[in-house]
N, C-alpha and C positions, 0 to 999 in steps of 0.2 A: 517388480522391484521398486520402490521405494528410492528416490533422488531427492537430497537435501541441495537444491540447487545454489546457493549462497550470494546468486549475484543475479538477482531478478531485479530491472528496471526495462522503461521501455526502448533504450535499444537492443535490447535481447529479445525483445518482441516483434517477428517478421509477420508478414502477412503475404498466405500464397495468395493467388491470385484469383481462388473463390473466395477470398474477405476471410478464410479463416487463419485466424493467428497462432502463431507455433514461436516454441520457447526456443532459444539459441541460447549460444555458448555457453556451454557447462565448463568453462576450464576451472575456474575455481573450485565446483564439485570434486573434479578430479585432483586438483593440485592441492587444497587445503589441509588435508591429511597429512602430507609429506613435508608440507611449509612449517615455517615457526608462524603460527596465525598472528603472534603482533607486530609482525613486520609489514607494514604497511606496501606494498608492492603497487607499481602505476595502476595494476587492475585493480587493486582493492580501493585504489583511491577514485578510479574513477566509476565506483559504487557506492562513495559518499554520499549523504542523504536517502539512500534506497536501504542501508545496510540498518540490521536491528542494533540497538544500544548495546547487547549482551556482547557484541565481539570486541567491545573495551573493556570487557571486566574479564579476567585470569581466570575467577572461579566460579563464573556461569558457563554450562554446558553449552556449545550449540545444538539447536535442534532445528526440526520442521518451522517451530515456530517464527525462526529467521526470515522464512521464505512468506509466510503470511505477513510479514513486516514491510516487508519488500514488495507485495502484494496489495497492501493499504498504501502504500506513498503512490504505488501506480493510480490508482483508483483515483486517489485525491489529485494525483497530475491530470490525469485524463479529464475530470472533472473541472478543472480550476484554468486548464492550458497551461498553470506555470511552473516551473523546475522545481525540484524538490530542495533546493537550496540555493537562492538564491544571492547572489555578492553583489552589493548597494556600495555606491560611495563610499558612505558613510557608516555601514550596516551591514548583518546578514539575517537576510529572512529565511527559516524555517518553516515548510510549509505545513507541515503538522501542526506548531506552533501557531503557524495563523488561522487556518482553520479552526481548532480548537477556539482561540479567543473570539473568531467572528460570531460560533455558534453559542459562547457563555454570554454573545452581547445581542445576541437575537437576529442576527444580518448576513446568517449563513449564505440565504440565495445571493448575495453578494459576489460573494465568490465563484461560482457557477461562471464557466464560461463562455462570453457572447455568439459564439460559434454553434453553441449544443442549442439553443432556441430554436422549440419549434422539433429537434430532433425523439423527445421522449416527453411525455408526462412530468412540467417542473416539476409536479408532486415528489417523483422519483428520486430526484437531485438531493435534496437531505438526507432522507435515509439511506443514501449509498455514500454520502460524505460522512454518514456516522458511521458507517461500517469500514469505510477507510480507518477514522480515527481510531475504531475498535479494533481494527488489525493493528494499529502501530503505536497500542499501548505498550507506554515504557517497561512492564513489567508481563516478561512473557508468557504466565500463565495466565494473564487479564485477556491474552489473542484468542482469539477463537481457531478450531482445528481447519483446513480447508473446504473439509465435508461439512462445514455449519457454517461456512464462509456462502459453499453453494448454496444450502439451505435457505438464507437469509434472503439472497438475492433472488430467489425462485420468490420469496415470502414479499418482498419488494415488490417485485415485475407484477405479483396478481394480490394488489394489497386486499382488496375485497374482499377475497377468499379466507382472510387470515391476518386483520387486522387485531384482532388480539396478542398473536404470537409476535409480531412484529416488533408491538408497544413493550413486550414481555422482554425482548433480545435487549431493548436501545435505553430501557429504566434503568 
């Protein structure tokens, strides 16, 4: 069966104790149906930033897609170290939004966090920031499905094998 989980960030991301990670609290899956979804309730808010732009519009469906939205801000967190919204003084940084502008200004590895060095192939680090951004394109059918989410990152992890497809996903 098929779960639209609506409220994917990483602390809904546990880790047993062989290093593998498992998805928590489905309440919104369960509750969201029964809610008036524009009522903003503490859990919805504290999925701000994780949450896709379609659950401010009335007449956008939700779908799967949500959840690969939420799927990309994780990426670009894990990636970057930093919150997916973060509240400045003076400011609020978007971390999509920085993202996005570091890579149209060429200084993506910039952002990369000093922790991940040394942990993977830098090579790596772009194209899984681009597949972040590409998950959490504002316009949900620009996401990619889960199964082309995996796909990509398989295309990533062995760019050798498959650097055509790659270039093919990220043009």
């Amino acid at each position: 069966m098929n779960v639209i989980h609506y409220n994917l960030k990483s602390s809904n991301i546990l880790i047993d104790s062989s290093g593998e990670p498992k998805v928590a609290d489905y309440g919104l899956a369960r509750l969201l149906p029964m809610l008036d979804r524009y009522v903003l309730s503490s859990k919805i808010q504290s999925a701000l930033g994780y949450m896709a732009p379609e659950f401010a519009c009335k007449t956008v469906k939700i779908t799967k897609k949500c959840d690969v939205y939420g799927f990309g801000v994780l990426v670009l967190e894990i990636m970057t170290g930093n919150r997916p919204v973060e509240y400045m003084e003076d400011d609020v940084v978007v971390l999509c939004d920085m993202i996005r502008g570091a890579l149209e200004e060429g200084r993506v590895e910039e952002c990369v966090d000093g922790r991940l060095q040394g942990k993977f192939p830098v090579e790596e680090a772009i194209p899984v920031m681009k597949l972040g951004l590409i998950c959490t394109s504002q316009v949900p059918s620009n996401r990619p499905d889960m199964a082309e989410v995996v796909n990509i990152l398989e295309l990533i992890r062995c760019p050798s094998e498959s650097q055509e497809e790659l270039g093919d996903v990220f043009n």
